[in-house]
C-alpha positions as CSV (number, residue, x, y, z in Angstrom):
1,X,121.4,86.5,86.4
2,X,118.6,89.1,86.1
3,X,118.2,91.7,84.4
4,X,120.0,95.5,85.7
5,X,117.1,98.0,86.8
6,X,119.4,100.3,84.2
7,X,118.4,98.5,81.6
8,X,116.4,101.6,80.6
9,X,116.5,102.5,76.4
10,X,116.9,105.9,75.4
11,X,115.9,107.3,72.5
12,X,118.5,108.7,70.1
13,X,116.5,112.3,70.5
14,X,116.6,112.8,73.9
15,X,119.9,111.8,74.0
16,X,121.3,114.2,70.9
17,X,119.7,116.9,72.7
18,X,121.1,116.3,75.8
19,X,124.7,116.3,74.2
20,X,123.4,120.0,73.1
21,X,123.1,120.9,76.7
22,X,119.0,121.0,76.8
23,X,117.8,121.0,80.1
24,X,114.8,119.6,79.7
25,X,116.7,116.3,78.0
26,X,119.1,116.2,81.0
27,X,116.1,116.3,83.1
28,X,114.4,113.5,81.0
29,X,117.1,111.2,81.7
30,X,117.5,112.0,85.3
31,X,114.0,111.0,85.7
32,X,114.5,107.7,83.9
33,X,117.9,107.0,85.6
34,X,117.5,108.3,89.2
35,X,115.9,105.2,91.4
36,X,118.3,102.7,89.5
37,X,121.4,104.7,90.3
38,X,120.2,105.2,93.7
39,X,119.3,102.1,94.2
40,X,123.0,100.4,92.6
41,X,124.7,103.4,95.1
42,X,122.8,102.3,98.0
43,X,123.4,98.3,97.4
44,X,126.9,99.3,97.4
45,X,127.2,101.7,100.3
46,X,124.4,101.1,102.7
47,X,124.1,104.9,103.7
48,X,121.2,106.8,102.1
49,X,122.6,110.0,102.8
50,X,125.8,109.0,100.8
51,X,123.9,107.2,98.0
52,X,122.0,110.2,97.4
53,X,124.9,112.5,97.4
54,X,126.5,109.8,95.1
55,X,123.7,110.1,92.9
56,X,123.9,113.4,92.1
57,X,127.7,113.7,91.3
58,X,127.4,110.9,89.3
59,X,124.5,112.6,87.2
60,X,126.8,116.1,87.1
61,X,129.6,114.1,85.9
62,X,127.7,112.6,83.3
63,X,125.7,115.7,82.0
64,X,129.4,117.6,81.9
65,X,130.6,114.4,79.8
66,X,128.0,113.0,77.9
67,X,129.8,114.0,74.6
68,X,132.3,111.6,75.4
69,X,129.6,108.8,75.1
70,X,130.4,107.4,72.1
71,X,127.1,105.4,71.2
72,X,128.7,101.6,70.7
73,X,127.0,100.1,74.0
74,X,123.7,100.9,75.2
75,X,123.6,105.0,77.4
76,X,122.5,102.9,80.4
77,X,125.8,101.1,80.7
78,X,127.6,103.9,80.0
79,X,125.9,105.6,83.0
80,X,125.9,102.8,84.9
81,X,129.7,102.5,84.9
82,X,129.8,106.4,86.3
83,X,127.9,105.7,89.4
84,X,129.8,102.8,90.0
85,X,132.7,104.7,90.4
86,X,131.2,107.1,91.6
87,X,130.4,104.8,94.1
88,X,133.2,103.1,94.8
89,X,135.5,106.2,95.2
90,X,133.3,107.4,98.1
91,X,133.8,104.1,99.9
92,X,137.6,104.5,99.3
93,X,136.9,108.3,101.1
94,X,135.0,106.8,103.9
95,X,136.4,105.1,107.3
96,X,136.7,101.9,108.0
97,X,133.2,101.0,109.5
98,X,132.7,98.3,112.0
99,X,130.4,95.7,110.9
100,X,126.8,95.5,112.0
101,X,124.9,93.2,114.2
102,X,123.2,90.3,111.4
103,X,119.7,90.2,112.3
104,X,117.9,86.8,112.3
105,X,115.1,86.3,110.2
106,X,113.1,82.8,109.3
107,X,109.3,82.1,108.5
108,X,107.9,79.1,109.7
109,X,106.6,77.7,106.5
110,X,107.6,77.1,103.2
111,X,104.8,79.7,101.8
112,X,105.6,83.3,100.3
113,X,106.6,84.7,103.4
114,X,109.3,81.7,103.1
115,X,110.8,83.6,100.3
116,X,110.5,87.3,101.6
117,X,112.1,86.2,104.6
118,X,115.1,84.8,102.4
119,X,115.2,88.1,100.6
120,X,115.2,89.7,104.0
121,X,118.3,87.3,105.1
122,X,120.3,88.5,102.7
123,X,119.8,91.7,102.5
124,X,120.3,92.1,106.4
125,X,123.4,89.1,105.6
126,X,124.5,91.6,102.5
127,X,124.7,94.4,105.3
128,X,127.0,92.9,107.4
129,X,129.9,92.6,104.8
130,X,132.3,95.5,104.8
131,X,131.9,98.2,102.5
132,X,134.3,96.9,99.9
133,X,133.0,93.2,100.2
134,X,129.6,93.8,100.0
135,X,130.6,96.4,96.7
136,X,132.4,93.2,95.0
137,X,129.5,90.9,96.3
138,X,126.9,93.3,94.3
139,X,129.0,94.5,91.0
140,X,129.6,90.3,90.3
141,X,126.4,89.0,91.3
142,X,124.0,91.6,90.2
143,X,125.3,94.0,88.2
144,X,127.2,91.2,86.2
145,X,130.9,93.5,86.3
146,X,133.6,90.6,85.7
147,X,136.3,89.9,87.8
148,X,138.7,91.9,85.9
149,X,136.4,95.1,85.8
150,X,135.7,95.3,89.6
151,X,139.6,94.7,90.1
152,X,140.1,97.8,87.8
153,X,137.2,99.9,89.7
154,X,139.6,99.6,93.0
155,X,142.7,99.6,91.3
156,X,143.9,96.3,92.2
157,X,144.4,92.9,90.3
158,X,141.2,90.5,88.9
159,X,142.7,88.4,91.5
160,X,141.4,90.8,94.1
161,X,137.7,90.5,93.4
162,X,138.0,86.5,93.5
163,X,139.3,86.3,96.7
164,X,136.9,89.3,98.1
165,X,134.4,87.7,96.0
166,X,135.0,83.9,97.7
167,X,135.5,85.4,101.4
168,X,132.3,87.3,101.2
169,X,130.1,84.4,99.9
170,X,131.7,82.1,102.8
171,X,130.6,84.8,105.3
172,X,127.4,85.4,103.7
173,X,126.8,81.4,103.4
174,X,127.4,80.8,107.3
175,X,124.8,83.7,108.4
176,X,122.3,82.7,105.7
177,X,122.7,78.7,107.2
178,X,123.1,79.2,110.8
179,X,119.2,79.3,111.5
180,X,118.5,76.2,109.3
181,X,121.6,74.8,110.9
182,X,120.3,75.6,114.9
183,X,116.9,74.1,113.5
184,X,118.0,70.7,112.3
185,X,120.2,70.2,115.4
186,X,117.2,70.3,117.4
187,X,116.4,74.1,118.4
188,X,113.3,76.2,117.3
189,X,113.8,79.3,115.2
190,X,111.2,81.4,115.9
């Protein structure tokens, strides 16, 4: 697993001023912790408009609770773990939204491109999942949340995320393999 784009220190200063309610500490750690919240909001949601406005409650709730961090896991957990649900309580707000078309992507040889279309598979394969799917899909395998953690997150059992977890992959390992599969049987993926 790599590492978490949060995986930003924080100096004890910035952050003791910050509980004091300085500004310019709060606007410090915005700074340092604004693309990777994004960025986890958006893997999670798929709407830019909603990760942004996602994004900034989280930070408001954070800057009106950061005396409540109590310092015995790194601050960019901590704040990780309020856009997450921050996240995931937006998705619960939202609609069901019908899933969109899974657009077909494959290089021709096994060079660098090989691999950026891979990347481009599964994020296009990623997008495709519903909401809550590709949520699980992203707190497991990226973010490293266990089982038990993303079943808390939506209020439901550990045994939730396994099974959202296992349906997800199997969708996401039959649009990732159906272009290599068409190729072997004899058709040309251009």
């Amino acid at each position: 697993m790599s590492q978490s784009p949060f995986e930003i220190e924080l100096d004890d200063i910035t952050l003791a001023r910050a509980r004091k309610g300085e500004l310019s500490a709060c606007e410090t750690i915005f700074r340092k912790y604004q693309r990777p919240s994004y960025s986890v909001a958006y893997r999670i949601c798929q709407c830019p408009e909603l990760s942004q406005e996602v994004t900034q409650e989280a930070f408001i709730t954070a800057f009106r609770r950061i005396r409540q961090f109590r310092g015995d896991a790194p601050f960019w957990g901590w704040l990780r773990k309020v856009v997450v649900n921050h996240t995931i309580s937006a998705l619960r707000r939202l609609p069901n939204r019908p899933d969109t078309e899974f657009q077909e992507y494959h290089a021709g040889t096994d060079a660098p491109q090989e691999h950026m279309g891979l990347a481009m598979d599964l994020s296009a394969a990623l997008a495709t999942l519903g909401a809550e799917d590709r949520a699980v899909v992203w707190l497991h395998d990226v973010e490293g949340y266990s089982h038990q953690e993303i079943g808390e997150l939506f209020g439901k059992t550990e045994s939730y995320s396994k099974t959202r977890l296992s349906r997800a992959r199997g969708k996401l390992r039959e649009l990732l393999e159906a272009p290599f599969q068409r190729e072997s049987a004899g058709g040309v993926v251009v």
